[in-house]
C-alpha positions in Angstrom: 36.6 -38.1 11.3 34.7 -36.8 14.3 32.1 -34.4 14.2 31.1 -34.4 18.1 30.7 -30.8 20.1 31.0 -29.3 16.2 27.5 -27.7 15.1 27.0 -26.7 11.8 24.2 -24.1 10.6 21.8 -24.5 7.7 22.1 -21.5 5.6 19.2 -19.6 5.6 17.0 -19.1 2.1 17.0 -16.0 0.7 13.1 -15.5 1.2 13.5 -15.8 4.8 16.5 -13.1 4.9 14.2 -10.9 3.0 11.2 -11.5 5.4 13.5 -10.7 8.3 14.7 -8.0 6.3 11.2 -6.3 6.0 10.5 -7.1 9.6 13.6 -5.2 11.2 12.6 -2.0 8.8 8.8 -2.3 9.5 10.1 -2.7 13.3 12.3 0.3 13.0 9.4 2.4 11.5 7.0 1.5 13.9 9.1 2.7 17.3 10.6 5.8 14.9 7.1 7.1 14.7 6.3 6.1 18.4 9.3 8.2 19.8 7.7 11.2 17.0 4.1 10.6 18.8 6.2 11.0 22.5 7.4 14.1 21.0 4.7 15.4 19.8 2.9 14.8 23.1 5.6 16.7 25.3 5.1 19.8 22.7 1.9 19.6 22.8 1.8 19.5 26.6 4.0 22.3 26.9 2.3 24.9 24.6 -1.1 24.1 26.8 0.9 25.1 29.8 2.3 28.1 28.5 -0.8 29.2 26.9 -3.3 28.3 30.2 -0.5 30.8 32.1 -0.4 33.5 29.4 -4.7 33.2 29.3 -4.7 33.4 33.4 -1.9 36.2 33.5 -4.4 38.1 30.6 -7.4 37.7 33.4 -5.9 38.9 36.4 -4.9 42.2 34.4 -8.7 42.2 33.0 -9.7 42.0 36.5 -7.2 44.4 37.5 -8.4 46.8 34.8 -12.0 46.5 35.7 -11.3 46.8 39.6 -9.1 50.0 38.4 -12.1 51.1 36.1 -15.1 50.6 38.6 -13.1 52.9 41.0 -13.1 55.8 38.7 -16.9 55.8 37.8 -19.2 53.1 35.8 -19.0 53.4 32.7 -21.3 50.7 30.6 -19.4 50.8 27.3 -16.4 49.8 28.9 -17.9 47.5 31.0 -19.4 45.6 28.0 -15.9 45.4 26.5 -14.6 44.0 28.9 -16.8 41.6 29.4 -16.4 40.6 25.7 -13.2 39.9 26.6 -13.7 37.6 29.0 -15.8 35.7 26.9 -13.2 35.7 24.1 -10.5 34.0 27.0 -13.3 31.3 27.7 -13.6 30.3 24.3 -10.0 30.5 24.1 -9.3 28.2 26.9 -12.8 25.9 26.1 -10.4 25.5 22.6 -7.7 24.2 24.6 -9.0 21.2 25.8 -8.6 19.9 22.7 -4.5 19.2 23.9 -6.5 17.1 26.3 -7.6 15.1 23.6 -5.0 15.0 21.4 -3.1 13.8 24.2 -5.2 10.9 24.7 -5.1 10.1 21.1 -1.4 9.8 21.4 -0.9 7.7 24.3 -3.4 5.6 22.8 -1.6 5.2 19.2 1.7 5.2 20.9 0.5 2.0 23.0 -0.9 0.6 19.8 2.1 1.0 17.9 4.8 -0.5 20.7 2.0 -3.7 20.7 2.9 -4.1 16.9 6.0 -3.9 17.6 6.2 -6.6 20.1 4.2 -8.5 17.9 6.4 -8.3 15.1 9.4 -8.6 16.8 8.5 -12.0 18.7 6.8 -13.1 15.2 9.6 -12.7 13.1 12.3 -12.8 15.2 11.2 -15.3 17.8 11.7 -14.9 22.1 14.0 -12.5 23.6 14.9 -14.1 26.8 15.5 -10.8 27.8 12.0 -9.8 27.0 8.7 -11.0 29.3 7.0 -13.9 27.7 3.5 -12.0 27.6 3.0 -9.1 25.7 1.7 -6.3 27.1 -2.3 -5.9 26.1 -3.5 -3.8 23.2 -5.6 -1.6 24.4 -9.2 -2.2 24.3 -10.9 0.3 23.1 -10.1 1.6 19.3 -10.5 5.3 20.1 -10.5 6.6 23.5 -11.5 10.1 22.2 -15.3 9.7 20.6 -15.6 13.4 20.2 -14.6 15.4 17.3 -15.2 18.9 17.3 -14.7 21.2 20.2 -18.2 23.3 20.9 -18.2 26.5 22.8 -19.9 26.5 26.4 -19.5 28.3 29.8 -16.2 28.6 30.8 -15.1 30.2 34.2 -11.8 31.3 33.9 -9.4 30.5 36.9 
């Protein structure tokens, strides 16, 4: 009997099945909550937006209001109020830059998360030859964000 050209493959142990098992669900996990932090990211980004325009759209009818008040005589008490205001928009928007952070946080976990990924993958499952041979680098730092609270200041608005 001839067994040239035919190949025949070792069956795989059960241990291993279950290894690559847990590999493609701990793979699945891992980019499931990546695409959730590029999610978040794009809402996050997009309330700051609208907010920044609803707080700049709030100052020019403060200014308004004030260039409107001014014209009709000075009064102090008013004048006072509104400048309370203003300072209640600058902490507002000083608050803001926190999407700034949290945005950095995410790219930064998201980028951490797709390197596990890799890893895993080209672990357990070996080469793609679709896939580049070199990883792409973790990045370097652990936290690119070393600040954790968000502390009033001057603000000049717009």
């Amino acid at each position: 009997m001839d067994h040239v050209g035919t190949h025949v493959e070792q069956p795989s142990s059960p241990q291993a099945d279950a290894t690559l098992f847990v590999a493609a669900e701990l793979q699945d996990h891992l980019l499931m909550a990546s695409n959730d932090l590029d999610r978040l990211h794009t809402l996050l980004a997009d309330a700051s937006t609208t907010l920044l325009q609803r707080f700049y759209n709030a100052t020019e009818q403060i200014h308004a209001l004030m260039d409107a008040h001014s014209s009709d005589g000075d009064d102090k008490r008013d004048s006072a109020a509104y400048h309370e205001l203003m300072q209640q928009l600058g902490a507002a928007v000083t608050a803001l830059q926190f999407q700034d952070m949290a945005s950095q946080l995410i790219v930064h976990t998201n980028h951490r998360l797709r390197g596990c990924v890799d890893t895993l993958a080209r672990e357990a499952f070996g080469d793609d030859d679709d896939e580049p041979s070199a990883p792409p680098a973790p990045p370097l730092r652990p936290n690119p964000v070393t600040q954790s609270e968000m502390d009033a200041g001057s603000v000049d608005l717009f």
